[in-house]
C-alpha positions in Angstrom: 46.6 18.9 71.1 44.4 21.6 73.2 41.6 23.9 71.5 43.9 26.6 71.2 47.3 24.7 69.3 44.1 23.6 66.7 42.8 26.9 66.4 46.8 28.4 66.0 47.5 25.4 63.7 44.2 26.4 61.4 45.6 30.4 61.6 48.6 29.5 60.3 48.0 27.0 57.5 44.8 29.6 56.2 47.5 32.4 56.3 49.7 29.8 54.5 46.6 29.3 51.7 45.6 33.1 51.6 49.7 34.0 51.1 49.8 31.4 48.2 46.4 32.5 46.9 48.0 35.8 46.3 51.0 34.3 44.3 48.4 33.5 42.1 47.0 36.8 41.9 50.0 38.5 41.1 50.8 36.0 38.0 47.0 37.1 37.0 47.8 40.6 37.5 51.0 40.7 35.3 49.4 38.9 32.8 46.9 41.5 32.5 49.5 44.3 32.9 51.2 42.4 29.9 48.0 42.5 27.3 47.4 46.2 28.3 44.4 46.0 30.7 45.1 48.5 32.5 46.6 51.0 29.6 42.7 51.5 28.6 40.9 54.2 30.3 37.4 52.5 29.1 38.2 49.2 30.7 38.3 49.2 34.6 39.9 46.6 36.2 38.9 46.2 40.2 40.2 43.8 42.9 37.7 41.9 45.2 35.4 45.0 45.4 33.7 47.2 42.7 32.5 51.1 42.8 29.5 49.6 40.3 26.8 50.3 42.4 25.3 47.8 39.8 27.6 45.1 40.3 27.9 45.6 44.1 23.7 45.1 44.3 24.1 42.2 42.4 27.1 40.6 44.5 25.8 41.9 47.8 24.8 38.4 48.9 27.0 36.4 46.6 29.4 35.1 49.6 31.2 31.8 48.8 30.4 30.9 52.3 26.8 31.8 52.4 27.1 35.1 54.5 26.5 38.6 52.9 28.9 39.8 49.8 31.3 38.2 48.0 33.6 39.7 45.4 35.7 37.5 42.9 39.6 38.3 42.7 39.3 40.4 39.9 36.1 42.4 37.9 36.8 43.5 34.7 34.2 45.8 32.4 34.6 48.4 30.1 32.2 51.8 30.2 31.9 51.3 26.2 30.2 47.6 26.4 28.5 47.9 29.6 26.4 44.6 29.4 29.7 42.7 29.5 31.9 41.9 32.4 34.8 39.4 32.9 35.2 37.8 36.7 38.5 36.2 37.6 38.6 33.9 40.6 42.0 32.4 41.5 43.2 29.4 43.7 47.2 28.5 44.9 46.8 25.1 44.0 45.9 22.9 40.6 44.3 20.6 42.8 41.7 22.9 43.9 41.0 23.9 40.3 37.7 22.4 39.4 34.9 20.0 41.5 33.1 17.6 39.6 29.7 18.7 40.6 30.6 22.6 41.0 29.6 22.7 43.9 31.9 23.8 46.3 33.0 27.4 45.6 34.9 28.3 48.2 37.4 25.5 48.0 37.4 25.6 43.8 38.0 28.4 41.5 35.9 27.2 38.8 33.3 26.6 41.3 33.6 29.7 42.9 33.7 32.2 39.4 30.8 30.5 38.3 29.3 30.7 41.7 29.9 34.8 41.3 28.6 34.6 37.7 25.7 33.3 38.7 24.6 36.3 40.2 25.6 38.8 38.0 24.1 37.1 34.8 21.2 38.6 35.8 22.2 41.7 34.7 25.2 41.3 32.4 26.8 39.0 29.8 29.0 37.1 32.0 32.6 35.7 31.1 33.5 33.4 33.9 37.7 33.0 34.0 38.9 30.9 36.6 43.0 30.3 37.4 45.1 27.7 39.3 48.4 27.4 40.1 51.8 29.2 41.0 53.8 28.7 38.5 53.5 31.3 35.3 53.8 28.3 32.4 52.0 26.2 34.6 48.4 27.5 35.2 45.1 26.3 34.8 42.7 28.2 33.1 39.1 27.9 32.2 36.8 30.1 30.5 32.9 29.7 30.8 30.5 32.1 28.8 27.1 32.7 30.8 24.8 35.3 28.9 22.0 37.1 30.9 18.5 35.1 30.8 20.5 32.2 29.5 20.1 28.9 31.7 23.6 27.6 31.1 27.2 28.5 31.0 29.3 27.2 28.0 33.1 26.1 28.2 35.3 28.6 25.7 38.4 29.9 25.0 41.3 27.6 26.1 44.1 27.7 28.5 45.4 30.8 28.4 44.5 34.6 29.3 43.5 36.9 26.1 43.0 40.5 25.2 40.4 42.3 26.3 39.5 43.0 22.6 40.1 39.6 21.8 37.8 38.7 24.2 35.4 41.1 23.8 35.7 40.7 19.4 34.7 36.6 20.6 32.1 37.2 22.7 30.2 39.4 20.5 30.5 37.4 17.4 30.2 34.0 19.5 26.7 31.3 18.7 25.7 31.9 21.9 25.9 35.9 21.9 24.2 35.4 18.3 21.3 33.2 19.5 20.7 36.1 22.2 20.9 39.2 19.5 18.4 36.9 17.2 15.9 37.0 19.7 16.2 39.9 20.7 16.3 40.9 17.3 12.9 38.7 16.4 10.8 40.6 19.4 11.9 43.9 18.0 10.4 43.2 14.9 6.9 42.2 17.0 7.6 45.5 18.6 8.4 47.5 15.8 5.5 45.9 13.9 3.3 46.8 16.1 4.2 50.5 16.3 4.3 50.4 12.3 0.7 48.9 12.1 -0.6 52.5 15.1 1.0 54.5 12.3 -1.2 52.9 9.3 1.8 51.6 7.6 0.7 49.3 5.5 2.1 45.7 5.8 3.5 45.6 2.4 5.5 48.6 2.8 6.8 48.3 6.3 10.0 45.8 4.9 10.7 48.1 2.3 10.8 51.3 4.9 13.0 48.8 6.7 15.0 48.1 4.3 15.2 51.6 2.6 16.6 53.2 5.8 18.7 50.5 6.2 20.4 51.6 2.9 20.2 55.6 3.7 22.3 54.4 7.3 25.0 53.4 4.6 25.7 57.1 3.5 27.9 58.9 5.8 26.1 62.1 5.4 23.2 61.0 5.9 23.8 59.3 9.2 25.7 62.4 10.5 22.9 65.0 9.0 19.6 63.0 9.4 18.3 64.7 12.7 19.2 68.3 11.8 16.3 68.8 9.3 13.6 71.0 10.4 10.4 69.4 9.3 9.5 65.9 8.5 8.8 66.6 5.0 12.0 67.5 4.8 13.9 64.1 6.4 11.1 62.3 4.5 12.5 63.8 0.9 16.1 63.4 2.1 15.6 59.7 3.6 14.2 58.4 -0.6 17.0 61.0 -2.2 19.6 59.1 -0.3 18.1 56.0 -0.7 18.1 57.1 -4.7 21.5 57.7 -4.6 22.6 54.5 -3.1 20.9 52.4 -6.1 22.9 54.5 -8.5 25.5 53.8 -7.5 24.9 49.9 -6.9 25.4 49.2 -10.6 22.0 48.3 -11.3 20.5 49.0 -15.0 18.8 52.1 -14.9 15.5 49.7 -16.3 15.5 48.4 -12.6 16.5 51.5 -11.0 13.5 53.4 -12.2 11.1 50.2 -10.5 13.0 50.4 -7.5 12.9 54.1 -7.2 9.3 54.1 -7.2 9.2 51.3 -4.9 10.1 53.5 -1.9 8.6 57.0 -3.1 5.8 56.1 -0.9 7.9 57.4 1.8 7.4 61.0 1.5 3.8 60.8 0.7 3.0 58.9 3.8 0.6 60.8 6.4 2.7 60.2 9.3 6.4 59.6 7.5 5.6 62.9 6.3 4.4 65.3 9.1 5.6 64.0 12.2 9.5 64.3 12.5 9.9 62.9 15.7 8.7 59.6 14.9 10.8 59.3 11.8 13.8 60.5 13.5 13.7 58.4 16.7 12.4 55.2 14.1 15.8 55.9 11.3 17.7 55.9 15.3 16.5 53.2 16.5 16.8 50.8 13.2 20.3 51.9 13.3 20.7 50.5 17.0 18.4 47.6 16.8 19.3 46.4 13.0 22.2 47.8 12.0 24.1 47.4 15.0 23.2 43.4 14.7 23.8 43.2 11.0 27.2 44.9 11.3 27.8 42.2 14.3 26.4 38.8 12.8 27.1 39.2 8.9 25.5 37.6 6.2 21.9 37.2 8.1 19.2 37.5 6.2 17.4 40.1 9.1 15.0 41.5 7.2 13.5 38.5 5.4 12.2 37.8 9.2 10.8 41.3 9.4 9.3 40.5 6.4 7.7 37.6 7.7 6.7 38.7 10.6 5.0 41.8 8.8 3.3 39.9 6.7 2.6 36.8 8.6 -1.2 37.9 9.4 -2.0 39.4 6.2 -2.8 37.4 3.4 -1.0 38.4 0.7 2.1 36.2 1.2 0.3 33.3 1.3 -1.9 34.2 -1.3 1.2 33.9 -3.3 2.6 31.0 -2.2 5.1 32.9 -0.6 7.0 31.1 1.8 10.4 32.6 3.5 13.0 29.7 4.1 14.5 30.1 7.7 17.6 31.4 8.1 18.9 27.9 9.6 17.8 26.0 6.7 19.4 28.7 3.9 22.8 27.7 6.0 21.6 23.8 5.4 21.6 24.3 1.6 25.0 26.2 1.5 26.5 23.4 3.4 25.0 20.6 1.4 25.8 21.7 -1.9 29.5 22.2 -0.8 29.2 26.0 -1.3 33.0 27.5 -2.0 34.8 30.9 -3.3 34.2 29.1 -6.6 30.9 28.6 -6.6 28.4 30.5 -9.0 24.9 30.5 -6.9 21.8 31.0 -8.8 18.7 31.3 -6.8 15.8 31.3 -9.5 13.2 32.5 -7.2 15.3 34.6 -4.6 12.1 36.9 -2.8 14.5 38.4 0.0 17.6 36.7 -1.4 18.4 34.5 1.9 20.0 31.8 0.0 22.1 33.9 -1.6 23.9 35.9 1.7 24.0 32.4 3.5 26.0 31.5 0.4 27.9 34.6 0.2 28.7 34.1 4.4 30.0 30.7 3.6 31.9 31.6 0.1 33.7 34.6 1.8 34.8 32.4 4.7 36.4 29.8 2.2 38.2 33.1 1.0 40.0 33.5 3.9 40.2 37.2 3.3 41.6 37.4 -0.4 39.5 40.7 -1.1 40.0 40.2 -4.7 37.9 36.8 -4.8 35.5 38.4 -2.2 35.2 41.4 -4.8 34.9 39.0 -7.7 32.4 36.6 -5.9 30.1 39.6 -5.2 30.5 41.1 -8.6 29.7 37.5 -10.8 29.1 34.7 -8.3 25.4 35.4 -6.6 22.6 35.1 -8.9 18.7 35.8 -8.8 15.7 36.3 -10.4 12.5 37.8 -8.5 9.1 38.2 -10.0 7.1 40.5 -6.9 8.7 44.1 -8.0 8.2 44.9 -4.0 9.6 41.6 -3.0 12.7 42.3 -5.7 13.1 45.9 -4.2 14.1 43.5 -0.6 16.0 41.5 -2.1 18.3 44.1 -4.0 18.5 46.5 -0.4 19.2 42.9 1.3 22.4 42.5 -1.4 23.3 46.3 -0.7 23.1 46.1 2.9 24.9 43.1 2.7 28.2 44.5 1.0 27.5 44.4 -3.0 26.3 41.0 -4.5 23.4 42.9 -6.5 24.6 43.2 -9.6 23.0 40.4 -10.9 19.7 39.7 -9.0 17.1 40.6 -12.1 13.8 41.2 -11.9 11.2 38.8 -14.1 9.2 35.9 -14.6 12.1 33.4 -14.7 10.2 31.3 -17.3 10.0 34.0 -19.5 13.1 35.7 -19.1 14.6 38.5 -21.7 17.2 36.9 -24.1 19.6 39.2 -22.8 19.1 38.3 -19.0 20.0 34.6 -19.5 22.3 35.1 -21.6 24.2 36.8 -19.3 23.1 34.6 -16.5 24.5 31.6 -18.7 27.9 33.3 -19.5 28.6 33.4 -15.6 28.1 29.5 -15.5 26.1 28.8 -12.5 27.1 25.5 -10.9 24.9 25.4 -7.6 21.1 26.3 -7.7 19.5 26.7 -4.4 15.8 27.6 -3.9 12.4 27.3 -2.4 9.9 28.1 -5.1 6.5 29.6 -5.2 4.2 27.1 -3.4 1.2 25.8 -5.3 -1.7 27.6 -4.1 -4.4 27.9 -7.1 -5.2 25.5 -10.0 -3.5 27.5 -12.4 -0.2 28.2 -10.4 2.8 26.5 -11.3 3.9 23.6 -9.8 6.7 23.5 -7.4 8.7 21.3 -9.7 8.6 23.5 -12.8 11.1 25.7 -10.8 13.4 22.9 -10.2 14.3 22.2 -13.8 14.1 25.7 -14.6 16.8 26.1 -12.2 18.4 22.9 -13.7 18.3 24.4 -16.9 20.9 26.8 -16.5 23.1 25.3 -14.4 26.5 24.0 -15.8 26.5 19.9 -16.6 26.9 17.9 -13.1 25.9 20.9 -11.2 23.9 20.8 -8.1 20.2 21.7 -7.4 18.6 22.0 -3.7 15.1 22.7 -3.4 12.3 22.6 -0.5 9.9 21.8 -1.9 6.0 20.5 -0.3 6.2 16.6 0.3 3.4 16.3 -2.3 5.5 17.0 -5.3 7.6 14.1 -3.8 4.6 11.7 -3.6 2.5 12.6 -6.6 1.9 9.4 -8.6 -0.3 10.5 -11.5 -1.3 13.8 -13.3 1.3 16.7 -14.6 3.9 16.2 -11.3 4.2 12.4 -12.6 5.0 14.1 -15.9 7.5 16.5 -14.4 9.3 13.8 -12.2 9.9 11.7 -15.3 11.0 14.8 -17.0 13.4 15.7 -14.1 14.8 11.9 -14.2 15.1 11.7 -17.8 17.4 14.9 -17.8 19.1 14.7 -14.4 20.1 12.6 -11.4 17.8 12.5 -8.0 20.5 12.2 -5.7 18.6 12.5 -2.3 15.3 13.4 -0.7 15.3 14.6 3.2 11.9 14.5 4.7 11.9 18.0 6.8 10.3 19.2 10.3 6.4 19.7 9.8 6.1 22.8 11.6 9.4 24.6 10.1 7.4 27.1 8.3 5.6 27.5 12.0 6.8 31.2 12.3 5.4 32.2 9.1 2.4 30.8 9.9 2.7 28.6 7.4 1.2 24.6 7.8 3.0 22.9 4.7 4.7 19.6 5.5 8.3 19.5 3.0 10.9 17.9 1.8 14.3 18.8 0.5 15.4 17.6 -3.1 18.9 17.5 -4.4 19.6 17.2 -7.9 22.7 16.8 -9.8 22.4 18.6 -13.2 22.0 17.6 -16.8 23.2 13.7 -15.6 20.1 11.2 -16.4 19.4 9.2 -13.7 20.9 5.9 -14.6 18.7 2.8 -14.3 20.0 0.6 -10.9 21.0 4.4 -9.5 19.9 4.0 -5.4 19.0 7.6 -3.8 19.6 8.3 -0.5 16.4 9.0 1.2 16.8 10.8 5.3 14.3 11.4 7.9 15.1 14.8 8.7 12.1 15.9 11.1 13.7 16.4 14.5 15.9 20.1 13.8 15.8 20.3 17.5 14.0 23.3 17.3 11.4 24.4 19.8 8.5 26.1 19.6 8.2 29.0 22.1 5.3 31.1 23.0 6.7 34.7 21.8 9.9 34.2 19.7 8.4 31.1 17.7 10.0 28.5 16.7 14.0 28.9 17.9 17.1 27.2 18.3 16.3 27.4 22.2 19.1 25.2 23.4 21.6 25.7 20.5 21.9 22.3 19.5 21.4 23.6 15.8 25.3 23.4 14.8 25.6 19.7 15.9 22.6 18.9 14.1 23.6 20.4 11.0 26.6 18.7 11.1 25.5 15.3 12.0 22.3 15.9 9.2 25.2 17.0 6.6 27.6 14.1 7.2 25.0 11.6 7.1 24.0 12.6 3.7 27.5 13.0 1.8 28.8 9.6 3.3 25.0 8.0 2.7 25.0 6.6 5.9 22.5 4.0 6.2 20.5 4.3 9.8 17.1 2.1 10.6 15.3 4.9 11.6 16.9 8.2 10.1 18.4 7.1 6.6 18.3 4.5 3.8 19.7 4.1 0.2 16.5 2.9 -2.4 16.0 2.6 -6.0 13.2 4.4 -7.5 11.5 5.6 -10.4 9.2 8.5 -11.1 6.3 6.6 -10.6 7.0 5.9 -6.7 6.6 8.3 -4.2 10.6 10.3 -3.6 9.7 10.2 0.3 11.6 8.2 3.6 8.6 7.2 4.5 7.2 4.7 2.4 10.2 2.3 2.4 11.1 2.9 6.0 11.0 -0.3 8.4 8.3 1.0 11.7 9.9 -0.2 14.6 6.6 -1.0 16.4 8.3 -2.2 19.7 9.2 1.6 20.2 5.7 3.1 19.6 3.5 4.1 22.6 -0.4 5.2 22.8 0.7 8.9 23.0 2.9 8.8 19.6 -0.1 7.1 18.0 -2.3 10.3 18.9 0.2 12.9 18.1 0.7 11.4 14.7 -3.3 11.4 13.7 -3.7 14.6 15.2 -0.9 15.9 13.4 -2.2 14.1 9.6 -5.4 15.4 10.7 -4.7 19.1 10.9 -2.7 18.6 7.8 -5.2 17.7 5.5 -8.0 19.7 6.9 -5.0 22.7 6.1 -4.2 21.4 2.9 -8.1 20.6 1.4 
């Protein structure tokens, strides 16, 4: 065959490929014609070019083949989410769907969209769509989510074309979209911290001025009116009035109303709050974008306990308490181990910012599968607390608000020495889960960390269940009042499991106190041969990072969970993560001590890490 039939014979089978290619296209096309793509006038649809000068800068080397720009078949975006754009690459044949390595994308569509989504992810939130095929019931279809800064793509959707709202409604409420808003969300609160502190707001109030316009944002007219005032005094006065407002109508006795009121009157007193508008207009604006926006987004997050921790975390007053916030991944732990459901009465005992109590509302409004009436009901006589700190109480109560009801019944009081009428009417609503992380110990006269365990017991219904994180010392103690108080607990109840948790999960509170979870079932004595199931729960797969803390950098937290949760309610036995043991209240309630060492495993380095670690521990805990 001479140069020129080769070069005529390669003409014609490319023309061939490119005709076929555009079969494809057209079933694409209709499909989007079909699910109203083009009936939008905020979504733009564009074929292998763009009039984004933002998206042509970022494609303008993106060639398949190496050489200037390269467009995908279709580029989807929408002028109202502008951070999020969809890319559609197509290919005639299933054969030419997907590589194994990726790598080669101008002969694979999957190859090639991700090869296009590679360079726009460094602008936008990427969703990666790439189709095979040329027959309309007989297309391949994959979907790849590839957030900006993100490392990775992820695999979503199935195997067939969606909505743009649909989509866009997954996307936004997605883990991996979550894990970027969190973040985000975590260095705004080191921003807006920051800005708080050049104002001399003092740490103790900032969460409440958080949380207070947090609640104002809820009132219509406030949202709509809140810039047209004409001094800051003015907003000031109108930001606590609304805020007033909103708790009285919150169905909270007028007793705790009158506390809470006073809780955020330092508002219109405040130097700056008070005489420069500008700042408290752009600061009620921007919570609204930053916060609001997220909290409206990812429901049931307990957002301002971490602003709370971080605007506390170098003062010393919540640690002079004994303050410690749980993080938001381990109040989701608790829900999940005590079986939380739409039937479920959760009583938190010690409920600062009330984070157990929206990770079990998120999971009891799930299992309601949208029946309003037992979301309304479950709100109303399902979520329980008790709060000592008045300013701590005042979070929690806005967090319940903000949150969509669930504050009619978080009192405030020393739950030891609560009002007849308050547990009474805690008892009458028969609590059957109690989840909590007390006070931690950190004077002589404090109480210990077990006291709040069977207080919590106490009012929960017979069989019952009681989680608690609690430090590892309550779990070893082998003498003194805590022996006392473990043989009290095992007298009256049943110690069903102890997890040994991560030593540096308090790490973003600044926090070094080494715990352990308990779980107890309620007024059941622990029967003598009764084994407990003991789990090494140290590796959350959490990393610590050097300005967000410690995150779920990878998002491995979900399979973790999972694996974590199944492992105790089957009581899996495991050599080095679980084991089943019988003990009393004289041994120590810890993995540890009955675990086998597998020494063959060990290595120099681990022995290091491990004293250093024990070392910096006790000089911390002296």
């Amino acid at each position: 065959m001479t140069i020129e039939k080769v070069h005529r014979s390669h003409s014609v089978e490319n023309v061939g490929a490119i005709m076929s290619e555009r079969k494809t296209e057209n079933l694409v096309r209709n499909e989007l014609n079909r699910l109203h793509y083009y009936d939008f006038e905020e979504v733009k649809v564009e074929e292998q070019k763009s009039d984004s000068p933002r998206i042509r800068k970022l494609l303008e080397v993106a060639s398949k083949k190496g050489l200037g720009a390269g467009y995908p078949e279709f580029i989807i975006h929408s002028t109202q989410f502008s951070d999020f754009i969809i890319v559609i690459e197509c290919k005639a044949s299933i054969l030419k769907h997907e590589s194994k390595e990726h790598n080669k994308p101008s002969e694979y569509a999957v190859d090639g969209v991700l090869l296009y989504a590679s360079y726009l992810v460094k602008d936008f939130d990427v969703l990666a769509i790439a189709v095979s095929g040329q027959e309309p019931n007989q297309l391949l279809i994959s979907h790849f989510m590839w957030l900006k800064e993100s490392h990775d793509n992820v695999p979503i959707f199935g195997n067939k074309l969606l909505s743009f709202s649909n989509y866009l409604e997954s996307y936004r409420k997605s883990p991996q979209k979550f894990r970027q808003d969190y973040d985000s969300l975590l260095q705004y609160s080191q921003d807006l911290n920051l800005t708080l502190h050049s104002q001399k707001i003092k740490e103790s109030q900032r969460s409440l001025l958080i949380s207070g316009i947090l609640i104002a944002l809820k009132n219509r007219a406030f949202c709509s009116g809140y810039k047209g005032h004409e001094t800051a005094k003015q907003l000031a006065s109108n930001l606590v009035e609304t805020i007033s407002y909103e708790l009285a109508n919150a169905n909270i006795p007028d007793t705790e109303i009158t506390n809470l009121k006073q809780a955020y009157s330092f508002i219109k007193t405040h130097a700056t709050l008070s005489s420069d508008k500008l700042f408290l207009e752009n600061l009620i604006s921007e919570i609204d974008e930053k916060i609001n926006s997220f909290m409206t987004t990812h429901k049931y997050i307990d957002a301002l306990g971490q602003f709370y921790i971080e605007f506390l975390r170098y003062a010393n007053n919540d640690k002079g308490l004994g303050i410690v916030l749980t993080p938001p991944h381990i109040t989701e732990l608790f829900s999940e181990l005590a079986n939380v459901t739409k039937d479920s009465v959760v009583l938190d005992n010690c409920c600062g910012t009330c984070g157990f109590l929206i990770s079990a509302m998120k999971k009891m409004t799930k299992d309601a599968k949208e029946d309003q009436e037992a979301i309304t009901k479950m709100k109303a006589q399902q979520l329980i607390g008790i709060e000592f700190q008045d300013d701590i109480y005042a979070l929690g109560v806005s967090n319940m608000i903000i949150h969509g009801d669930g504050k009619t019944n978080i009192h405030q009081g020393n739950c030891f020495a609560l009002p007849d009428k308050i547990r009474d009417a805690i008892l009458k609503l028969n609590p059957n889960v109690g989840l909590l992380n007390p006070p931690y110990k950190t004077k002589r006269d404090d109480r210990e960390e077990l006291e709040f365990i069977i207080n919590n017991l106490n009012m929960l219904q017979k069989n019952g269940t009681c989680i608690a994180i609690v430090p590892i010392s309550s779990a070893t103690a082998q003498e003194g009042l805590l022996l006392e108080l473990k043989r009290k607990l095992m007298k009256n109840h049943t110690l069903e499991a102890v997890m040994s948790m991560p030593n540096e999960l308090f790490h973003n509170s600044k926090i070094a106190v080494v715990t352990c979870l308990m779980v107890f079932t309620a007024h059941v004595p622990h029967a003598k041969g009764k084994k407990t199931w003991f789990g090494y729960w140290k590796d959350d797969e959490f990393i610590k990072t050097k300005n967000k803390g410690r995150i779920d950098l990878h998002g491995t937290w979900s399979k973790r969970m999972e694996e974590w949760v199944d492992a105790y309610r089957n009581r899996e036995v495991n050599r080095t993560q679980s084991l089943m043991h019988e003990v009393s209240p004289e041994d120590e309630w810890c993995v540890e001590a009955y675990m086998e060492t597998d020494y063959s495993s060990m290595t120099q380095d681990m022995f290091v890490d491990e004293v250093k670690e024990y070392t910096a521990y006790k000089i911390l805990n002296q």
